[in-house]
mmCIF file of the N, C-alpha and C atoms, coordinates in Angstrom:
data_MODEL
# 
_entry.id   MODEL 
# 
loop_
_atom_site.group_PDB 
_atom_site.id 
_atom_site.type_symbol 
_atom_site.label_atom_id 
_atom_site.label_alt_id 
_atom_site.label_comp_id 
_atom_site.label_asym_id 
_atom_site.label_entity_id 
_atom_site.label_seq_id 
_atom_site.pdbx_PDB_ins_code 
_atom_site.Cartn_x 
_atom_site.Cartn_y 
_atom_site.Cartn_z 
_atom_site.occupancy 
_atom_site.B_iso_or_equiv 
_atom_site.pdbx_formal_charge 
_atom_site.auth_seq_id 
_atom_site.auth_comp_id 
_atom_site.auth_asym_id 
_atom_site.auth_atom_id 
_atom_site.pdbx_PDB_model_num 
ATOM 1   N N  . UNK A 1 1  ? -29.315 2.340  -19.338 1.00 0.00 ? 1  UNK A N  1 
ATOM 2   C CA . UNK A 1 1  ? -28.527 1.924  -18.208 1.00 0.00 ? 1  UNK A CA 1 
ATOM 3   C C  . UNK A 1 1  ? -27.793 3.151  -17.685 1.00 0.00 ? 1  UNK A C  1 
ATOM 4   N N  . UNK A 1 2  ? -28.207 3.236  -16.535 1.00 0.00 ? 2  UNK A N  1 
ATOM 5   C CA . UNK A 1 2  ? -27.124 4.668  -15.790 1.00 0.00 ? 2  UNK A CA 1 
ATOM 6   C C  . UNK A 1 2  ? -25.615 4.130  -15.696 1.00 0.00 ? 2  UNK A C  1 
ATOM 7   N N  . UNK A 1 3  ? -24.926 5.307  -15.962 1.00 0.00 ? 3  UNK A N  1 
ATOM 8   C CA . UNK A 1 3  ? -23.494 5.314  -15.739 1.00 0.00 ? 3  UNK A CA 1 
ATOM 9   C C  . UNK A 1 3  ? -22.913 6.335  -14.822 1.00 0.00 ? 3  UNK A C  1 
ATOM 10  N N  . UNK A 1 4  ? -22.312 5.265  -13.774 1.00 0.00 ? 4  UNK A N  1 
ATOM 11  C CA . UNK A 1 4  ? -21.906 5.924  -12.603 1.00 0.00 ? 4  UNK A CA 1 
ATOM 12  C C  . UNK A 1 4  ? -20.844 6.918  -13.144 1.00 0.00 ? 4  UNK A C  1 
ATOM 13  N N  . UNK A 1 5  ? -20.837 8.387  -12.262 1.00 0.00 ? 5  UNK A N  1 
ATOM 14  C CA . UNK A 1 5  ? -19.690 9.389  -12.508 1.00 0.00 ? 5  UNK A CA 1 
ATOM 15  C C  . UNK A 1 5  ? -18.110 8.531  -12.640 1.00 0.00 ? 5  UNK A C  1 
ATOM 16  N N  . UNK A 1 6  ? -17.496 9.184  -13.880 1.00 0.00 ? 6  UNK A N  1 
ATOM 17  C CA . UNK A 1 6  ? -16.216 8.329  -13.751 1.00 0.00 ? 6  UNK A CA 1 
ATOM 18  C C  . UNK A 1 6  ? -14.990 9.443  -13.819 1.00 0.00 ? 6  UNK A C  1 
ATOM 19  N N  . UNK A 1 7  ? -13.815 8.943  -14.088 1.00 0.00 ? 7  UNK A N  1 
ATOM 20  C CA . UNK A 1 7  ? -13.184 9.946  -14.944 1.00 0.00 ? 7  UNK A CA 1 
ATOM 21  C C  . UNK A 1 7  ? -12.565 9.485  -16.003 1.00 0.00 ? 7  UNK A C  1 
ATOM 22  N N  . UNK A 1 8  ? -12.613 11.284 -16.857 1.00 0.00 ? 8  UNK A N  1 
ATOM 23  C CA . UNK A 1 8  ? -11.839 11.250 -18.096 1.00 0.00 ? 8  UNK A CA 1 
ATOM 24  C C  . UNK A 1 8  ? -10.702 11.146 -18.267 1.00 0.00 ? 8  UNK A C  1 
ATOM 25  N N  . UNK A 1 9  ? -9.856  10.830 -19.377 1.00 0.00 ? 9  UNK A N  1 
ATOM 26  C CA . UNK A 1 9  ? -8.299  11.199 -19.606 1.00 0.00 ? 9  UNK A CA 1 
ATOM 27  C C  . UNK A 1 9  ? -8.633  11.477 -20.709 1.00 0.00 ? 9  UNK A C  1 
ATOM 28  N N  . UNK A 1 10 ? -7.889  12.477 -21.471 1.00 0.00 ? 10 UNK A N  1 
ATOM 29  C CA . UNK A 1 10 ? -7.699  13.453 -22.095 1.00 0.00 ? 10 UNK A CA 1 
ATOM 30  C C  . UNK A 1 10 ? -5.922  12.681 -22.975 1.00 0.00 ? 10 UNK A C  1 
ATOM 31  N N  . UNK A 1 11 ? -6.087  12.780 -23.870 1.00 0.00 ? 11 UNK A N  1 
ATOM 32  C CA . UNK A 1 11 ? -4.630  12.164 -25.143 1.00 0.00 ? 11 UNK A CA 1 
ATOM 33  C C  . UNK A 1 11 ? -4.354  13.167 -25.860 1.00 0.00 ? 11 UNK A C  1 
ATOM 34  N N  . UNK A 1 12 ? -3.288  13.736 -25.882 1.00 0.00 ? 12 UNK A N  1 
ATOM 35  C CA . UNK A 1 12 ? -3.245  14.352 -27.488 1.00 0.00 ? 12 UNK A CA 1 
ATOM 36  C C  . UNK A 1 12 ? -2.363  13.510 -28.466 1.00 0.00 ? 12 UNK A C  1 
ATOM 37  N N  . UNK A 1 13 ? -3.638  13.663 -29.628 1.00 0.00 ? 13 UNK A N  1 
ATOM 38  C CA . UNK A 1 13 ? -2.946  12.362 -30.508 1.00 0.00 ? 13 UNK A CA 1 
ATOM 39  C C  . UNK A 1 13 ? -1.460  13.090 -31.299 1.00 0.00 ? 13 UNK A C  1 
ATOM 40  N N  . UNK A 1 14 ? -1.049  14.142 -31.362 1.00 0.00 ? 14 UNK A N  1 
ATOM 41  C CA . UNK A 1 14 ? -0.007  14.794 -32.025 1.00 0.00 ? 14 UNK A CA 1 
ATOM 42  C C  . UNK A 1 14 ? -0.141  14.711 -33.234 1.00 0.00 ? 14 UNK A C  1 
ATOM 43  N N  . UNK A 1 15 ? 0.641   14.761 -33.956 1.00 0.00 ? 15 UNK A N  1 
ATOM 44  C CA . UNK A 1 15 ? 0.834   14.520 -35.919 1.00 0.00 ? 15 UNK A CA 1 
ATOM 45  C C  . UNK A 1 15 ? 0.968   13.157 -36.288 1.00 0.00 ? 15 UNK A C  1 
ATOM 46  N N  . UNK A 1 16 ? 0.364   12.895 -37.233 1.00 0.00 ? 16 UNK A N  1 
ATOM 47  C CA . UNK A 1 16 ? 0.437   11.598 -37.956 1.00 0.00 ? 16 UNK A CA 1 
ATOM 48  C C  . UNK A 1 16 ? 2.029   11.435 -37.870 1.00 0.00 ? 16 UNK A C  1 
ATOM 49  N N  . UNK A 1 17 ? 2.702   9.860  -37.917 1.00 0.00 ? 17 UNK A N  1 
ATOM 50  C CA . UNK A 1 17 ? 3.543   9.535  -38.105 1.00 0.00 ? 17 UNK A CA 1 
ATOM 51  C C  . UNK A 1 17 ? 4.405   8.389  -37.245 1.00 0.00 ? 17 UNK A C  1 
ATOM 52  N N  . UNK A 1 18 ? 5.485   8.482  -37.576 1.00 0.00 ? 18 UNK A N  1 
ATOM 53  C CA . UNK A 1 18 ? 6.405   7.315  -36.801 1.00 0.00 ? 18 UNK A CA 1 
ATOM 54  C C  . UNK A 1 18 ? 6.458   7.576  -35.427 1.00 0.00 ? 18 UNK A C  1 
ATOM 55  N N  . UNK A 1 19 ? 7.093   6.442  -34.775 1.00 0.00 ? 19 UNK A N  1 
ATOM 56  C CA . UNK A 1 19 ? 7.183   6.803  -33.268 1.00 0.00 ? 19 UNK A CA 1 
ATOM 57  C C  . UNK A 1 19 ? 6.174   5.846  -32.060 1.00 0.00 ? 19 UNK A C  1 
ATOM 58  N N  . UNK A 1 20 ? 6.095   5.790  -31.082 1.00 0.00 ? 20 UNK A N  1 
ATOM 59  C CA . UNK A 1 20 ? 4.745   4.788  -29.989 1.00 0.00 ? 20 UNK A CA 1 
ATOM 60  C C  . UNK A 1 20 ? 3.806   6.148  -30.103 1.00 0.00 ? 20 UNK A C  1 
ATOM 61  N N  . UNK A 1 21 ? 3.217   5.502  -28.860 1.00 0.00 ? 21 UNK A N  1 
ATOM 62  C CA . UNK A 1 21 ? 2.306   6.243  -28.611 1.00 0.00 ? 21 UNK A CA 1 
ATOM 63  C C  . UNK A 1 21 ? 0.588   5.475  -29.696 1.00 0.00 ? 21 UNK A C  1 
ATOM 64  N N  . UNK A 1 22 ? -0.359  5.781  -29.232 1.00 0.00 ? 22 UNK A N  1 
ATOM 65  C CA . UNK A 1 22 ? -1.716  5.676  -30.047 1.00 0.00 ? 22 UNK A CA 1 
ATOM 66  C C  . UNK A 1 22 ? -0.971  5.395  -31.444 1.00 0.00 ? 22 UNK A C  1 
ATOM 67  N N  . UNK A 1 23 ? -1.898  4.298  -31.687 1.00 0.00 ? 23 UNK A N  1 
ATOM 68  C CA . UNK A 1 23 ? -1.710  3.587  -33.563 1.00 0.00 ? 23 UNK A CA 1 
ATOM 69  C C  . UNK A 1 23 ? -2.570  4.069  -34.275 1.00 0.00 ? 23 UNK A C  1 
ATOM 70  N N  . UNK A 1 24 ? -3.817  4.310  -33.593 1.00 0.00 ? 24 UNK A N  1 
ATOM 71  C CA . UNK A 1 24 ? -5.236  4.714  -34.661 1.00 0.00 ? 24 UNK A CA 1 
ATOM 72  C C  . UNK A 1 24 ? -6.307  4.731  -33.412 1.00 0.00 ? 24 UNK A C  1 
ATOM 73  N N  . UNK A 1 25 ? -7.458  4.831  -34.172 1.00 0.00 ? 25 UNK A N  1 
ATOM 74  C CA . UNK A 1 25 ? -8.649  4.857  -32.919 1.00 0.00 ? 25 UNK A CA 1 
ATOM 75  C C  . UNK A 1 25 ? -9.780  4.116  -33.971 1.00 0.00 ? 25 UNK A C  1 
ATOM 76  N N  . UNK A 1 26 ? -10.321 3.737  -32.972 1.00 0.00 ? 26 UNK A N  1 
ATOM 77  C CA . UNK A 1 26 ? -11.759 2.993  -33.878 1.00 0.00 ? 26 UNK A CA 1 
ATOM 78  C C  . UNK A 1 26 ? -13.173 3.237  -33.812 1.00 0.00 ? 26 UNK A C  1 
ATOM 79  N N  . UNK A 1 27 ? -13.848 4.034  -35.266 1.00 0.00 ? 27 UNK A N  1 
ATOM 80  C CA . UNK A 1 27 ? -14.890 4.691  -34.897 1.00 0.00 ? 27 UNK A CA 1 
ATOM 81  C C  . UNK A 1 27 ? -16.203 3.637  -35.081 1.00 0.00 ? 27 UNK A C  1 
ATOM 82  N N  . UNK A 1 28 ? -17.443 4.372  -35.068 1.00 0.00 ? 28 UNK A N  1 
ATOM 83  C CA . UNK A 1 28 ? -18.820 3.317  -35.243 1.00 0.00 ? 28 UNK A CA 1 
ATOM 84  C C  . UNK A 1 28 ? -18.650 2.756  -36.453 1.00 0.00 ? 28 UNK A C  1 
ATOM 85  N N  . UNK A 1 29 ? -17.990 3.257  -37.259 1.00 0.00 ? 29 UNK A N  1 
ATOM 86  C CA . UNK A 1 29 ? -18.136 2.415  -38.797 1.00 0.00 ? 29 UNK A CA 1 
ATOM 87  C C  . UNK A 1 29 ? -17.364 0.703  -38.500 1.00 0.00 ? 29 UNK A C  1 
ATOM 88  N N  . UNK A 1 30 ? -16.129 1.065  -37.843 1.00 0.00 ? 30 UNK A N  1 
ATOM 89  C CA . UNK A 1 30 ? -15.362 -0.357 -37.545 1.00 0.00 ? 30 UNK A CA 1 
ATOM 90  C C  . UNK A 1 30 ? -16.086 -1.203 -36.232 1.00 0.00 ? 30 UNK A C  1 
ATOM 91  N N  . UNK A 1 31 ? -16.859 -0.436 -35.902 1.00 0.00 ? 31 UNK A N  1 
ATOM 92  C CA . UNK A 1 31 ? -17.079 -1.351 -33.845 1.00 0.00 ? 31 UNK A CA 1 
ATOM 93  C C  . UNK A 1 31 ? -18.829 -1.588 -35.051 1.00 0.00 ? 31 UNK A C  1 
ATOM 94  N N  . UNK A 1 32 ? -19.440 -1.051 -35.598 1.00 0.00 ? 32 UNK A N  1 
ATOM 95  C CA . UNK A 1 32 ? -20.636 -1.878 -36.346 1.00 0.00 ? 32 UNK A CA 1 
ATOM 96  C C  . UNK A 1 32 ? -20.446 -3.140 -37.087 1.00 0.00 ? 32 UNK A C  1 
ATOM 97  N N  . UNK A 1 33 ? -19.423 -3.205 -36.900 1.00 0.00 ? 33 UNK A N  1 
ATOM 98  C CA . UNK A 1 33 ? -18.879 -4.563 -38.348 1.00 0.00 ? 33 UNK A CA 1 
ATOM 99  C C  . UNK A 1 33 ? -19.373 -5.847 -36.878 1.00 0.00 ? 33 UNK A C  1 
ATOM 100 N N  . UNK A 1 34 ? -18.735 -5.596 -35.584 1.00 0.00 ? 34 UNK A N  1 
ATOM 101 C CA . UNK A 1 34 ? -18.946 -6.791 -34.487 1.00 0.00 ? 34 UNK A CA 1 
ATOM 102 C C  . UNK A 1 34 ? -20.339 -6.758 -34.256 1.00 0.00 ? 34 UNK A C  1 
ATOM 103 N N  . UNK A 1 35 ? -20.863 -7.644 -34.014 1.00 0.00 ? 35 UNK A N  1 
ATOM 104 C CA . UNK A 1 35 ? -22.254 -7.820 -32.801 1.00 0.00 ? 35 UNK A CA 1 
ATOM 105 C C  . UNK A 1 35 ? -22.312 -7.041 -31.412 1.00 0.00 ? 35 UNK A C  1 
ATOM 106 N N  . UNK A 1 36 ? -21.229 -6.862 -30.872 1.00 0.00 ? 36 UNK A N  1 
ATOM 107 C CA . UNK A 1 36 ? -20.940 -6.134 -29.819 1.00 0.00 ? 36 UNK A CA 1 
ATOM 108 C C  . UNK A 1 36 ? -19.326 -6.372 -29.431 1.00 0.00 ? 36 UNK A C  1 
ATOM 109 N N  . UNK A 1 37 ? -19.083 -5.728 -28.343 1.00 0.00 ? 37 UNK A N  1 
ATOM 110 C CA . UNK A 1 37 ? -17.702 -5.334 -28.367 1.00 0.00 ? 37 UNK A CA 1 
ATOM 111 C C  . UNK A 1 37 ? -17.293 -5.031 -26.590 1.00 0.00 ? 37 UNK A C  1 
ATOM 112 N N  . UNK A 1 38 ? -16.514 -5.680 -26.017 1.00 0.00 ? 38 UNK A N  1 
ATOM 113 C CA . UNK A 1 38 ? -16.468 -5.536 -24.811 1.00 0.00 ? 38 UNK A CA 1 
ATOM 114 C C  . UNK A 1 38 ? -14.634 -5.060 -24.679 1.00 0.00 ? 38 UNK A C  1 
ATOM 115 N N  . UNK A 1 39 ? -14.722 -3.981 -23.654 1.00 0.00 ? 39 UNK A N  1 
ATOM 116 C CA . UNK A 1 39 ? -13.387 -3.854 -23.280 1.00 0.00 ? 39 UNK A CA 1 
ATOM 117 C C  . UNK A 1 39 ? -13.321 -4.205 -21.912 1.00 0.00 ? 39 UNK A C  1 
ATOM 118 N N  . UNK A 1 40 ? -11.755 -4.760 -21.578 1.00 0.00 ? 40 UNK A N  1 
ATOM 119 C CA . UNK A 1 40 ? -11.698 -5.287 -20.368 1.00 0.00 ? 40 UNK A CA 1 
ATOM 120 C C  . UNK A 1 40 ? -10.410 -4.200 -20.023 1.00 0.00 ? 40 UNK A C  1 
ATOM 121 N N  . UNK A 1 41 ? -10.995 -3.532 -18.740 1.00 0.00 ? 41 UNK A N  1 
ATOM 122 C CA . UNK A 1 41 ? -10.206 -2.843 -18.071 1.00 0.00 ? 41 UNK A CA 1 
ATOM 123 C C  . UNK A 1 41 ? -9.707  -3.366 -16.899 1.00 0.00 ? 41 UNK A C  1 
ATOM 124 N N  . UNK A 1 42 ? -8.774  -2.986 -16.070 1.00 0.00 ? 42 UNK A N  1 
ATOM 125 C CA . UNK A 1 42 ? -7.766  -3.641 -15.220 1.00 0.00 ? 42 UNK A CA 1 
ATOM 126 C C  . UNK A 1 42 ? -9.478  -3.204 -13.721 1.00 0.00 ? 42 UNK A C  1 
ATOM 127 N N  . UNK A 1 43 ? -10.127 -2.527 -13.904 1.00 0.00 ? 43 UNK A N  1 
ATOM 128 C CA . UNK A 1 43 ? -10.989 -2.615 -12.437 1.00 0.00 ? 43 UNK A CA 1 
ATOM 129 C C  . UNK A 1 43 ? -12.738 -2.673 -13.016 1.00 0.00 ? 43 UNK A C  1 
ATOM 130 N N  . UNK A 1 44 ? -12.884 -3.551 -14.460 1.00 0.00 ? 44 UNK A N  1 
ATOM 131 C CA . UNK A 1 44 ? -14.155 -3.490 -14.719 1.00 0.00 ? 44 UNK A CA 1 
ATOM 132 C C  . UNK A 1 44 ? -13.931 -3.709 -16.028 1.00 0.00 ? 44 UNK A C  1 
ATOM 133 N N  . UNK A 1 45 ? -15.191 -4.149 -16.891 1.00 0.00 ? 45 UNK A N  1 
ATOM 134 C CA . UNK A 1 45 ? -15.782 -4.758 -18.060 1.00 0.00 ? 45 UNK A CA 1 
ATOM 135 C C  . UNK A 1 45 ? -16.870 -3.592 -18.638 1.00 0.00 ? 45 UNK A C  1 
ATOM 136 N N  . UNK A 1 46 ? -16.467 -3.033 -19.848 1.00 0.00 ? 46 UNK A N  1 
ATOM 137 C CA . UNK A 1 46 ? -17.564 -2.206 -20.410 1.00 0.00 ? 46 UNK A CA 1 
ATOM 138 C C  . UNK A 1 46 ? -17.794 -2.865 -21.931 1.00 0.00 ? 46 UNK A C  1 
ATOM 139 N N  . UNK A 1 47 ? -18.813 -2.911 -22.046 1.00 0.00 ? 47 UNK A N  1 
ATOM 140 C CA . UNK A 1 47 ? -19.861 -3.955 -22.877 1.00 0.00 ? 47 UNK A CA 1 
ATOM 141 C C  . UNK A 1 47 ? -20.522 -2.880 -23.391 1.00 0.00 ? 47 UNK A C  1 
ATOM 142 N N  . UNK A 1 48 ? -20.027 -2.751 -25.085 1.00 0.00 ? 48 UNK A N  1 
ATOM 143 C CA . UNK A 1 48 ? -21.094 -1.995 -25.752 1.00 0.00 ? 48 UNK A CA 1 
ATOM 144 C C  . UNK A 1 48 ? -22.263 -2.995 -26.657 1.00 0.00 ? 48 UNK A C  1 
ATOM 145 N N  . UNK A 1 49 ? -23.556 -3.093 -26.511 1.00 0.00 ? 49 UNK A N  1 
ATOM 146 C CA . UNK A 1 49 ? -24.156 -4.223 -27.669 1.00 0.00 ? 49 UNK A CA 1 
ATOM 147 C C  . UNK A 1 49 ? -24.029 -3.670 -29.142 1.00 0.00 ? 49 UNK A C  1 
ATOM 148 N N  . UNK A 1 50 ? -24.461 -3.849 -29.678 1.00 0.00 ? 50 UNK A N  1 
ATOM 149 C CA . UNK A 1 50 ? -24.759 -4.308 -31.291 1.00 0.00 ? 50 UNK A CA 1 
ATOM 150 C C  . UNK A 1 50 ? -25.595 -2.900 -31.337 1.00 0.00 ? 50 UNK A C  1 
ATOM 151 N N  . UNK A 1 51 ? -25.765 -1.797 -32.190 1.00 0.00 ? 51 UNK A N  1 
ATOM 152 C CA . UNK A 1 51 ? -26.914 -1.340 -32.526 1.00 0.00 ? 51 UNK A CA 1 
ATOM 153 C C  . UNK A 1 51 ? -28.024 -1.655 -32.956 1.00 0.00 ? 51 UNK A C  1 
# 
């Protein structure tokens, strides 16, 4: 499936620890555990399937 040009944002996660900001991130080991996995953004739906 083509993916139209988008843009990036760029985070720096800083040092582990207290405080807001990013809690964690979730790699293929945790998003393989679902069948698939959809995020809903405020101007569109991105739908990853299942490997």
């Amino acid at each position: 499936m083509p993916i139209a040009p988008g843009e990036v944002t760029v985070v720096g996660l800083g040092p582990p620890g207290g405080g807001g900001g990013i809690q964690g991130l979730l790699g293929s080991d945790v998003l393989s555990d679902y069948g698939s996995v959809t995020v809903d953004y405020d101007a569109g739906v991105l739908e990853l399937p299942a490997p």
